[in-house]
Backbone as numpy.savetxt, mean C-alpha at the origin, in Angstrom:
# Nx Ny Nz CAx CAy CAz Cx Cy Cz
-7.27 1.22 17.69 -8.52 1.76 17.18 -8.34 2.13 15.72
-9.14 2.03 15.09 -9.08 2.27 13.51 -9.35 3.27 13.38
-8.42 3.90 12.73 -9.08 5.09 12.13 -9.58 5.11 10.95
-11.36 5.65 10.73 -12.44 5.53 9.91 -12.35 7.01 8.79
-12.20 6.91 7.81 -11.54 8.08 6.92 -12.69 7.41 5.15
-12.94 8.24 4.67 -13.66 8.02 3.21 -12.99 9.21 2.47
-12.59 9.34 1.14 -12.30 10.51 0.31 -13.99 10.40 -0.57
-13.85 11.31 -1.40 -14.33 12.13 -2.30 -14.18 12.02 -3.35
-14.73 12.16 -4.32 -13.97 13.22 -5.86 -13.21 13.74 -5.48
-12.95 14.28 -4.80 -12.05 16.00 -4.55 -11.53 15.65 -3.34
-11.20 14.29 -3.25 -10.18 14.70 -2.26 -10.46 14.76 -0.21
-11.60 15.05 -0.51 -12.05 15.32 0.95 -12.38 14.05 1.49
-11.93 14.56 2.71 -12.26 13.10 4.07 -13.41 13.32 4.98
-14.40 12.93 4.28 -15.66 12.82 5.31 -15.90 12.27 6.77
-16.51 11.87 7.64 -16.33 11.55 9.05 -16.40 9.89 9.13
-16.63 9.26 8.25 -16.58 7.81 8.23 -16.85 7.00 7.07
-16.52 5.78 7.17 -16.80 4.63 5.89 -18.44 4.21 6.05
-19.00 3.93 5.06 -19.96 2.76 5.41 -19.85 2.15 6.85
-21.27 1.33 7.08 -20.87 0.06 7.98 -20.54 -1.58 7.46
-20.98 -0.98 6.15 -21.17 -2.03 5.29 -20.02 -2.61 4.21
-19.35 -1.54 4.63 -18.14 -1.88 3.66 -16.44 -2.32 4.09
-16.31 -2.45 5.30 -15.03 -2.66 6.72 -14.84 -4.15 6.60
-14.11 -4.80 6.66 -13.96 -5.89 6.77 -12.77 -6.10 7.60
-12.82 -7.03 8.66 -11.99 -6.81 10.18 -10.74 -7.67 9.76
-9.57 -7.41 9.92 -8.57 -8.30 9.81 -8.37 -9.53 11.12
-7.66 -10.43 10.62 -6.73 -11.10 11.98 -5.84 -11.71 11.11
-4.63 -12.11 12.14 -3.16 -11.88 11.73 -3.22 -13.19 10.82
-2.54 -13.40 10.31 -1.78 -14.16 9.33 -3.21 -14.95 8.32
-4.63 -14.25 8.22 -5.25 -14.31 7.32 -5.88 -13.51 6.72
-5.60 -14.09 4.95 -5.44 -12.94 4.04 -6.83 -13.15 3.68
-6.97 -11.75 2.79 -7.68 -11.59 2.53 -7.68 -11.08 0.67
-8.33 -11.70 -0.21 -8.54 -11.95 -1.35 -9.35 -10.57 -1.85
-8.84 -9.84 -3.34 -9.88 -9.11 -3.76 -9.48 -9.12 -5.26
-10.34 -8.94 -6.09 -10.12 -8.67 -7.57 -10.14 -6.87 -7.97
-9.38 -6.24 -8.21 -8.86 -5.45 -8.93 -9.39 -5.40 -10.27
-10.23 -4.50 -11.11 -10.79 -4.67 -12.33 -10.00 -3.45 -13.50
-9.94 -2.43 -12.55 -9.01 -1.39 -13.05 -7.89 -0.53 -12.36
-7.00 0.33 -12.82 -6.59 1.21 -12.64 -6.75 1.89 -11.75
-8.12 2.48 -11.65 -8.22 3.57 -10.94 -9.18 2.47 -9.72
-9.42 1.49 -9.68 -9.71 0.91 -8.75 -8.19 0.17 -7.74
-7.27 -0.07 -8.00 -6.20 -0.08 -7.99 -5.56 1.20 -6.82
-5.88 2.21 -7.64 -5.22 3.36 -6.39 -6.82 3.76 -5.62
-8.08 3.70 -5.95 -8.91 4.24 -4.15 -8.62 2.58 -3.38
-8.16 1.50 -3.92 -8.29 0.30 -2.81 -6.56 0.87 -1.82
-5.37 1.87 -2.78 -4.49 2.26 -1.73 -4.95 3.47 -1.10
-5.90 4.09 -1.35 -6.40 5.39 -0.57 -7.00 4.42 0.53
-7.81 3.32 0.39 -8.85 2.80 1.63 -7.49 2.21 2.67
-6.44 1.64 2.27 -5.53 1.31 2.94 -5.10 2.01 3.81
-4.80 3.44 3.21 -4.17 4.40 3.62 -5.04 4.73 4.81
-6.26 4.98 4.72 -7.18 4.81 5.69 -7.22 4.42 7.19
-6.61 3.27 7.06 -6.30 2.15 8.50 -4.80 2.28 8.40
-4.05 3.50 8.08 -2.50 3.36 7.97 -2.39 4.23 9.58
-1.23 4.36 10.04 -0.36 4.71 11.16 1.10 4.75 10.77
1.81 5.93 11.18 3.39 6.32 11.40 3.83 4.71 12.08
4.74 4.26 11.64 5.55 3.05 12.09 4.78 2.02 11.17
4.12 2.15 10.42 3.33 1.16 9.73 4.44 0.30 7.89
4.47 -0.69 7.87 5.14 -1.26 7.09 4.16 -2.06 6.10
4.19 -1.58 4.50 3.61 -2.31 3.55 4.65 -3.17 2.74
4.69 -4.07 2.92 5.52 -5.04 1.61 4.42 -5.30 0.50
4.90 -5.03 -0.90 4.45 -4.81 -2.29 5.43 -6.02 -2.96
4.48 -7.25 -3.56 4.94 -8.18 -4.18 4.32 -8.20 -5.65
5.06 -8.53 -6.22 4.07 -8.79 -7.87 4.98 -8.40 -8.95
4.52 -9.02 -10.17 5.77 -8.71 -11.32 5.66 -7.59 -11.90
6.66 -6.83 -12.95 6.52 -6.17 -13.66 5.49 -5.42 -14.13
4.73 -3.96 -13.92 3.38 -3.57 -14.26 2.12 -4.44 -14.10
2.28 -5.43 -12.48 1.42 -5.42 -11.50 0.57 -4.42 -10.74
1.12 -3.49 -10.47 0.33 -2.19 -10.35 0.62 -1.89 -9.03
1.62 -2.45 -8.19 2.22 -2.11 -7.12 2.43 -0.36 -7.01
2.78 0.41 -7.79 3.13 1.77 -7.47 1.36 2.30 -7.78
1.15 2.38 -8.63 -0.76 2.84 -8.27 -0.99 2.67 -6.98
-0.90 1.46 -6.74 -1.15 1.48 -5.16 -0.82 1.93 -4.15
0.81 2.20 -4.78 1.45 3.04 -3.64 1.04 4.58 -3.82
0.47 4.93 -5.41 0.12 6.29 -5.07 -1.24 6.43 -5.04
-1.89 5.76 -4.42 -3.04 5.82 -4.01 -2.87 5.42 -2.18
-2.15 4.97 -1.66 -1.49 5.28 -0.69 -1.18 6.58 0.15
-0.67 7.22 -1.14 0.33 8.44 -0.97 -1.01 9.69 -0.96
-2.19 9.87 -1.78 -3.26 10.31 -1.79 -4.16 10.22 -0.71
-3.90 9.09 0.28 -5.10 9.07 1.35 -4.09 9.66 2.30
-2.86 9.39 2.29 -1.77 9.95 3.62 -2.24 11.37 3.65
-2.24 12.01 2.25 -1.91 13.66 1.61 0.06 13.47 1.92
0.33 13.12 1.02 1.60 13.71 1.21 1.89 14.22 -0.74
3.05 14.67 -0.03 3.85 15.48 -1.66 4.19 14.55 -2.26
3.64 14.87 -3.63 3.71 14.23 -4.67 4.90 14.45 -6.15
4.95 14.03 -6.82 4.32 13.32 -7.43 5.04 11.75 -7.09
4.62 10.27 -6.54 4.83 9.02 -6.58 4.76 8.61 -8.10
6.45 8.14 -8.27 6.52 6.97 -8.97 7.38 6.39 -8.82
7.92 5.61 -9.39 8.42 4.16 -9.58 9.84 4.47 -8.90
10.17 3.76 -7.79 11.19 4.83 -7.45 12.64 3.90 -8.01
12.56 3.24 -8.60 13.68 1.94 -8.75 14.57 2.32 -9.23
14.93 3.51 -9.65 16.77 4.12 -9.98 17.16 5.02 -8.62
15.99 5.76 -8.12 16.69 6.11 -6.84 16.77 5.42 -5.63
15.91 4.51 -5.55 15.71 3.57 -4.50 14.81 3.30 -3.81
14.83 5.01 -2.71 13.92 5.40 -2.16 13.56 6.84 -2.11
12.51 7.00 -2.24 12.01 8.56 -1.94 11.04 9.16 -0.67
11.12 9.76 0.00 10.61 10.58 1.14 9.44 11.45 0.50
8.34 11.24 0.99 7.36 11.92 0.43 6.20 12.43 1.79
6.58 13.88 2.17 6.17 14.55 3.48 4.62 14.96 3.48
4.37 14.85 4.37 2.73 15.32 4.48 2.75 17.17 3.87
1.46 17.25 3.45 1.38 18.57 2.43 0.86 19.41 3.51
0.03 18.67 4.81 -0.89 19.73 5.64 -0.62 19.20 6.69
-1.39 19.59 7.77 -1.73 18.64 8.89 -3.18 17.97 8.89
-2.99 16.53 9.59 -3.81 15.62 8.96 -5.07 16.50 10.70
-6.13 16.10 10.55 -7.27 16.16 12.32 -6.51 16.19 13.34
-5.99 15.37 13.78 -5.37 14.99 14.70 -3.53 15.64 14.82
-3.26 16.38 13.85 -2.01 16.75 13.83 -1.16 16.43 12.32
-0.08 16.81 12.23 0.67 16.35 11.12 0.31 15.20 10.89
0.46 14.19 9.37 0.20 13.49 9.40 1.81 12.47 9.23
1.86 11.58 8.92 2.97 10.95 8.71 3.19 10.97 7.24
4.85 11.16 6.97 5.39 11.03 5.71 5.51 9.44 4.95
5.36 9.18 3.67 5.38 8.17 3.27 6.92 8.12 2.18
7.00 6.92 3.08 8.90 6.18 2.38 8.72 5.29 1.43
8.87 5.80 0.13 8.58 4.63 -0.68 9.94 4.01 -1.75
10.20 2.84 -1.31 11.37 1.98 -1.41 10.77 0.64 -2.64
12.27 0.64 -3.24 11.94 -0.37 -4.14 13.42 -0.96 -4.18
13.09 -2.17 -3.66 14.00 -3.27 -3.46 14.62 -4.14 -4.90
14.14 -3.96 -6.12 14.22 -4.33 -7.13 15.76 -4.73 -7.17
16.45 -3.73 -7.70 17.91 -4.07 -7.98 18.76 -4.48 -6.71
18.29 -4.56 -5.48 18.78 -5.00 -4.32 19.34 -6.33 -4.32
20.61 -6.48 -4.15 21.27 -7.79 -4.30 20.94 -8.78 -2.70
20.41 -7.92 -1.97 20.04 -9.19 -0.77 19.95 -8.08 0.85
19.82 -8.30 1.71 19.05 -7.47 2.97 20.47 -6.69 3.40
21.58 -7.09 3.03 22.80 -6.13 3.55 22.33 -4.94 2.72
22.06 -4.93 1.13 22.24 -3.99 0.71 20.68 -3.33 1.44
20.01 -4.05 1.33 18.56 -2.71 1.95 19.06 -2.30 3.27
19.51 -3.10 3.96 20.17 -2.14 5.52 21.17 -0.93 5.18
21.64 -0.90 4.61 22.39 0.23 3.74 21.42 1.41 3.61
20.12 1.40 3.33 19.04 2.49 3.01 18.60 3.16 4.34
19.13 2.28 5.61 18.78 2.59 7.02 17.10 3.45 6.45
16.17 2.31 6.02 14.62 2.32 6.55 14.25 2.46 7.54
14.85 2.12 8.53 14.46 1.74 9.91 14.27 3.16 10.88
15.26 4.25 10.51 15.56 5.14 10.86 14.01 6.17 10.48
13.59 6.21 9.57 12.38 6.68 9.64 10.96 6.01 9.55
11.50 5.02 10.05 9.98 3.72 9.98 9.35 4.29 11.32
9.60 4.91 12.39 8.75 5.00 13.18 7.64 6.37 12.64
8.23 7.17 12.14 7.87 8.49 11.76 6.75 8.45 10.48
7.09 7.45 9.76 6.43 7.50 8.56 5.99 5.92 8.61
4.66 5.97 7.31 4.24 5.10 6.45 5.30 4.21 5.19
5.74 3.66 5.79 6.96 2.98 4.36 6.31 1.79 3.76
6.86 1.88 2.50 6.00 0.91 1.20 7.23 0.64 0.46
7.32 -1.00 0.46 8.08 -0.93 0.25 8.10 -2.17 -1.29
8.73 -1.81 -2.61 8.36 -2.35 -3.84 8.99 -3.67 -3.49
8.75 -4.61 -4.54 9.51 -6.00 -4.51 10.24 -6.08 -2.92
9.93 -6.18 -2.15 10.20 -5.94 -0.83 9.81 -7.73 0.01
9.51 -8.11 -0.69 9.05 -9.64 -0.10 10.55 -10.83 -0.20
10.99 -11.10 1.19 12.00 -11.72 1.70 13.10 -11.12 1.73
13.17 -9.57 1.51 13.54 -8.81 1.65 13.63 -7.51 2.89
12.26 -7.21 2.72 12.42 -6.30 3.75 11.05 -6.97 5.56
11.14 -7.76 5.38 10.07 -8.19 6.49 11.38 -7.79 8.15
12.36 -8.09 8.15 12.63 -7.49 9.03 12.80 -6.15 9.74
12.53 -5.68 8.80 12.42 -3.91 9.67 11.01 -3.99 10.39
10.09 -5.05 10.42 9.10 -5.04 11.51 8.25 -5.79 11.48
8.04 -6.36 13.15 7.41 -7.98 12.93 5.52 -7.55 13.02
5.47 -6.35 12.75 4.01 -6.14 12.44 4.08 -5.12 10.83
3.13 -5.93 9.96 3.61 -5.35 8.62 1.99 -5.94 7.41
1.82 -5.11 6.12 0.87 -5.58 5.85 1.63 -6.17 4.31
1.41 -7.43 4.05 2.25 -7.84 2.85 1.31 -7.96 1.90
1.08 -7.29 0.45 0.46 -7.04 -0.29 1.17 -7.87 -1.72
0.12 -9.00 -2.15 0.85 -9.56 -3.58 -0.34 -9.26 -4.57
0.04 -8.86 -5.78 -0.62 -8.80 -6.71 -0.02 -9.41 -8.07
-1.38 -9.96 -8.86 -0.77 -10.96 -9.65 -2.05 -10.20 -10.86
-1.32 -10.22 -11.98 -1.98 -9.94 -12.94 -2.94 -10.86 -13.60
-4.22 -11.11 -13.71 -5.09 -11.94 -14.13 -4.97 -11.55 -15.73
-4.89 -12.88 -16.56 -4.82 -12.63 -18.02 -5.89 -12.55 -18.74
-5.81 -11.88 -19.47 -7.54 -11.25 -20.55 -6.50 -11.30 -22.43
-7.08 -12.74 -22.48 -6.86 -12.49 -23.67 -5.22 -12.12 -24.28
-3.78 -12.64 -23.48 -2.93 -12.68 -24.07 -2.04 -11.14 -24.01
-3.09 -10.35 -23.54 -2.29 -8.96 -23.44 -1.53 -8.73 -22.26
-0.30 -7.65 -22.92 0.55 -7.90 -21.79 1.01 -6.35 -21.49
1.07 -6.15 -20.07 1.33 -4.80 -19.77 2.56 -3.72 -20.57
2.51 -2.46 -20.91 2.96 -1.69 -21.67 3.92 -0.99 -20.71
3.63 -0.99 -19.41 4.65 -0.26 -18.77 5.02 -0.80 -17.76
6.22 -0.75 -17.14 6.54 -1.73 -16.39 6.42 -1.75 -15.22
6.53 0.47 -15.21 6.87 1.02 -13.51 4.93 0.96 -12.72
4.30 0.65 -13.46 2.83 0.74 -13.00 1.76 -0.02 -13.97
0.22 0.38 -13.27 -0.70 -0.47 -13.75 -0.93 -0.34 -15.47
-0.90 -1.30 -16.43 -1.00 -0.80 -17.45 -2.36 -0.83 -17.63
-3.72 -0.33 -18.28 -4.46 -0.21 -18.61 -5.77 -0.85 -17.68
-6.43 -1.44 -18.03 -7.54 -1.91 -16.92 -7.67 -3.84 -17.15
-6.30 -4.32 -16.82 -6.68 -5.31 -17.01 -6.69 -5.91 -15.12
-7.80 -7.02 -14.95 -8.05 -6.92 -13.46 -6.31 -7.31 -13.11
-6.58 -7.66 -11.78 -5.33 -8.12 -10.97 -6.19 -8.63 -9.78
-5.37 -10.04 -9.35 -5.95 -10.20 -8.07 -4.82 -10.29 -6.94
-5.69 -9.52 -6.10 -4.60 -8.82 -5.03 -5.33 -9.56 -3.56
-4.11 -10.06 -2.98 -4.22 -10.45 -1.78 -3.67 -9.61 -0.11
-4.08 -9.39 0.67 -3.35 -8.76 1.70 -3.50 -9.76 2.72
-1.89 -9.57 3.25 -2.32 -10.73 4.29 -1.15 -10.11 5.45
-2.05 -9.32 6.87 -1.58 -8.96 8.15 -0.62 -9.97 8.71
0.70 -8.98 9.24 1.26 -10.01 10.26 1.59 -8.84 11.41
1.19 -9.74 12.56 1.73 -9.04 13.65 0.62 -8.55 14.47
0.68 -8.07 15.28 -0.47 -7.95 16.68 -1.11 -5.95 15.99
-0.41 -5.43 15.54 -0.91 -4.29 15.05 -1.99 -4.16 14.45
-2.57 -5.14 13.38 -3.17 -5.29 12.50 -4.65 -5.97 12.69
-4.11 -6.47 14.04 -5.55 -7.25 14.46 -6.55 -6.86 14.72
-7.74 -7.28 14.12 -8.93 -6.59 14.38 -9.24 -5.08 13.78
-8.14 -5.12 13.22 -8.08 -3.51 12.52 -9.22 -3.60 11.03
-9.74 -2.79 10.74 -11.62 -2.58 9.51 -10.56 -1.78 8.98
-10.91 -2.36 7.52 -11.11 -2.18 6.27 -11.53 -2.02 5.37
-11.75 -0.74 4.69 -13.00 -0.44 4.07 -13.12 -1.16 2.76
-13.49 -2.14 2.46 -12.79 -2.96 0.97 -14.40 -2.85 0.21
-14.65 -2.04 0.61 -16.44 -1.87 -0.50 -16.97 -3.16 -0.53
-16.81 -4.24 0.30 -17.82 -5.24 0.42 -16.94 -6.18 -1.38
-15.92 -5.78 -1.60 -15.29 -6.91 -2.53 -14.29 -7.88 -1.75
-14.07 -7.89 -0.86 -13.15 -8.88 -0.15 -13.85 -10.19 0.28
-13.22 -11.31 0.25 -13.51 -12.82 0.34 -12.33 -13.20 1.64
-12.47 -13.37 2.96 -11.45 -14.11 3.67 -11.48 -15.62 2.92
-9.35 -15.99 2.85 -9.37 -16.95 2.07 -9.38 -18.18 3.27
């Protein structure tokens, strides 16, 4: 069952999304959206966060100030967990615990991992992910052919920077400025099926 969640300005979770704005997954087809800014960038990881669950696995693909960590802290904003999310790629990974309890009880902590300097899956088994993948939301950076085995239900997220004119991102660990990105998600695994998505009516099944 999905759980139906909207924020606010401020933060607050009202009793549901639109009807108009959900768009239903099934497994192994993705689904297409354009990214125009920044701050559109982290509420599309708050809407994620939305349809998220403890044991839940995000793989984050895309180059250099793709905007993968916005997303993850817009992620980290719909969970409510402790902040502040960034770029976690000198420590690896960081543990980031729920601040309250979510309706229904605590909510789940979010693991956010970046596979970057990872020389190949021995060294990510070394991070023993697995050990709190049931407990928490894990997101995991450059994580594509990398981390898909810690679970054969997982949501793999690529984002590719669309070019405007020759400019090129200023920072590396996140989104630089408002240039779009087009971001694809594409479900694997029986978890994900049929699971609504609140994508504001910008999503295209490809």
């Amino acid at each position: 069952m999905t759980r139906e969640r909207e924020f606010d300005s401020a933060g607050a979770v009202p009793s549901r999304w639109p009807a108009d704005s959900l768009h239903r997954l099934a497994e192994g087809s993705a689904v297409s959206l354009t990214v125009s800014t920044a701050d559109e960038m982290r509420e599309l990881g708050r809407r994620l966060a939305s349809a998220a669950a403890a044991g839940d696995l995000v793989i984050l693909s895309g180059g250099l100030g793709a905007g993968k960590t916005t997303l993850t802290k817009g992620i980290g904003d719909g969970l409510g967990v402790r902040g502040p999310i960034t770029s976690p790629t000198f420590v690896i990974a960081r543990v980031h615990p729920p601040v309250g309890p979510a309706l229904d009880g605590l909510g789940p902590s979010l693991v956010h991992a970046d596979a970057y300097r990872l020389g190949g899956v021995l060294e990510l088994d070394d991070l023993d992910l697995d050990t709190d993948l049931a407990s928490s939301v894990t997101v995991v950076e450059w994580g594509e052919g990398l981390a898909e085995g810690l679970s054969a239900d997982r949501l793999e997220i690529a984002i590719e920077t669309l070019p405007m004119g020759g400019a090129e991102p200023a920072d590396p660990d996140d989104l630089a400025g408002d240039m779009p990105r087009a971001v694809r998600i594409t479900p694997v695994g029986q978890r994900w099926e049929g699971i609504e998505l609140p994508l504001l009516g910008l999503a295209d099944r490809l």
